[in-house]
C-alpha positions as CSV (number, residue, x, y, z in Angstrom):
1,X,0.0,0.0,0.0
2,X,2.8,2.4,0.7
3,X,4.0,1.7,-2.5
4,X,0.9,2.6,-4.0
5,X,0.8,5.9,-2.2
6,X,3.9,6.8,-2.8
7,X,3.7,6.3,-6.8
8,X,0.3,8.2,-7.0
9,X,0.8,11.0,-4.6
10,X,-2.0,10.4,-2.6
11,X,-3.2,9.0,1.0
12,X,-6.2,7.3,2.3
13,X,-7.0,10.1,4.1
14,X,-6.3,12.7,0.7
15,X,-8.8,10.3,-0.9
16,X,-11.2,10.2,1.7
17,X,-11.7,14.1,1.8
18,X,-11.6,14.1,-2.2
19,X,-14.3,11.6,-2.6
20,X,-16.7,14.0,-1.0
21,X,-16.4,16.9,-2.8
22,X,-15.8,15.1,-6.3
23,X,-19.2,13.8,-5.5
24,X,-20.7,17.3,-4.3
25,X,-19.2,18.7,-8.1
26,X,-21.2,16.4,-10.0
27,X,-24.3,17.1,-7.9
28,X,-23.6,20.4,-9.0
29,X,-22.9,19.6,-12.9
30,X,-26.0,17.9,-13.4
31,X,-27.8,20.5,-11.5
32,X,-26.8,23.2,-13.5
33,X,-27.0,21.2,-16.4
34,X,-30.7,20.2,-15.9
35,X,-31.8,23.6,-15.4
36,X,-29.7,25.8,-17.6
37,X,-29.1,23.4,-20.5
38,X,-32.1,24.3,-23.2
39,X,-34.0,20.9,-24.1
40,X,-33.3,20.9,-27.6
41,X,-29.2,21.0,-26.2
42,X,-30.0,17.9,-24.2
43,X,-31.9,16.0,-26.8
44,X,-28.7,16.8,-29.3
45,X,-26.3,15.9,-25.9
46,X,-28.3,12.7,-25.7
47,X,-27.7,11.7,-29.3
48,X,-23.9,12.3,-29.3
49,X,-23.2,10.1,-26.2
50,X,-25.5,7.3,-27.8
51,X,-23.1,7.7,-31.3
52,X,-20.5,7.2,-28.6
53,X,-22.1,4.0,-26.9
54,X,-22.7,2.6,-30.0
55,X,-19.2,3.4,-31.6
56,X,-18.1,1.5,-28.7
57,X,-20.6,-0.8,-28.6
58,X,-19.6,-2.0,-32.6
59,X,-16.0,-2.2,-31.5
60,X,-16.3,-4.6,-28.6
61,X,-18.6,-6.6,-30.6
62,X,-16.4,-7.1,-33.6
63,X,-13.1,-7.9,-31.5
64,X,-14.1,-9.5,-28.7
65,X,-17.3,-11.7,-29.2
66,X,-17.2,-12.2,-33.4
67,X,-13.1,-12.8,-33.2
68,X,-13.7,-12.8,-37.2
69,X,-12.6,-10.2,-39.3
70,X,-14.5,-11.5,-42.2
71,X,-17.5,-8.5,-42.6
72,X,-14.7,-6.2,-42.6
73,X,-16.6,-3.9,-45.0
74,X,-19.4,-3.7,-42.6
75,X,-17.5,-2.8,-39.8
76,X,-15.7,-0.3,-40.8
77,X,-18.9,1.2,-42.1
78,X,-20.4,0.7,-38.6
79,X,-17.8,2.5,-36.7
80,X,-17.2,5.3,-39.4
81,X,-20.9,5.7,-39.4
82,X,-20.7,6.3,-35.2
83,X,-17.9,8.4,-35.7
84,X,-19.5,10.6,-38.5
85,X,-22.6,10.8,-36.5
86,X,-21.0,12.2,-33.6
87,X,-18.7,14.7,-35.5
88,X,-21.8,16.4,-36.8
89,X,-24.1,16.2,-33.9
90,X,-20.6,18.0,-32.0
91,X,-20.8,20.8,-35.0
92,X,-24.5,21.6,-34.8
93,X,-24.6,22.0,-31.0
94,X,-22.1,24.6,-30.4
95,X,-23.8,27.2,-32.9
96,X,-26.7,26.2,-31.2
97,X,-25.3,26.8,-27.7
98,X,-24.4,29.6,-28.7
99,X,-27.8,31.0,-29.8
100,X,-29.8,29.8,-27.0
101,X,-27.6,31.6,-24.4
102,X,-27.7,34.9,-25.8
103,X,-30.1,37.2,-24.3
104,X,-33.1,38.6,-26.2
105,X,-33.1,42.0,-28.0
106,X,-35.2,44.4,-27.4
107,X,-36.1,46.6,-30.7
């Protein structure tokens, strides 16, 4: 165990007061998130980590349960399809961040 400590840095007791407040950050995250974040941002958040989950998804399934290259035309096309879907889902939501935190103008 001392090893451990002394090749990471940290103590039990440095982790037992980190633990704590990592967890009281993410409370805070999703707060803010949940009520701040516009829904039409979430649906659009929601998308890209499901492009990610099923990027991943593809991968694990083609080299650790199939063991098989043979489809190899398919799965590229699976995981370039995940990737392509998440590149532009990531491009249309920061213009759109963008436009629904800016205030109203009054003419």
């Amino acid at each position: 165990m001392k090893a451990i400590e002394k090749y990471i840095g940290l103590t039990s007791s440095d982790v037992q007061t980190l633990l704590p407040n990592l967890k009281q950050a993410g409370a805070r995250i999703y707060k803010d998130y949940s009520t701040n974040t516009h829904p039409k941002l979430k649906m659009l958040d929601s998308l890209i980590i499901l492009s990610i989950i099923t990027f991943f998804v593809q991968l694990v399934y083609a080299n650790a349960l199939v063991l098989s290259r043979d489809p190899f035309n398919s799965y590229l096309a699976g995981i370039f399809c995940s990737i392509g879907q998440f590149a532009l889902a990531g491009k249309h939501r920061f213009p759109l961040r963008l436009s629904f935190s800016m205030p109203a103008r009054s003419a």
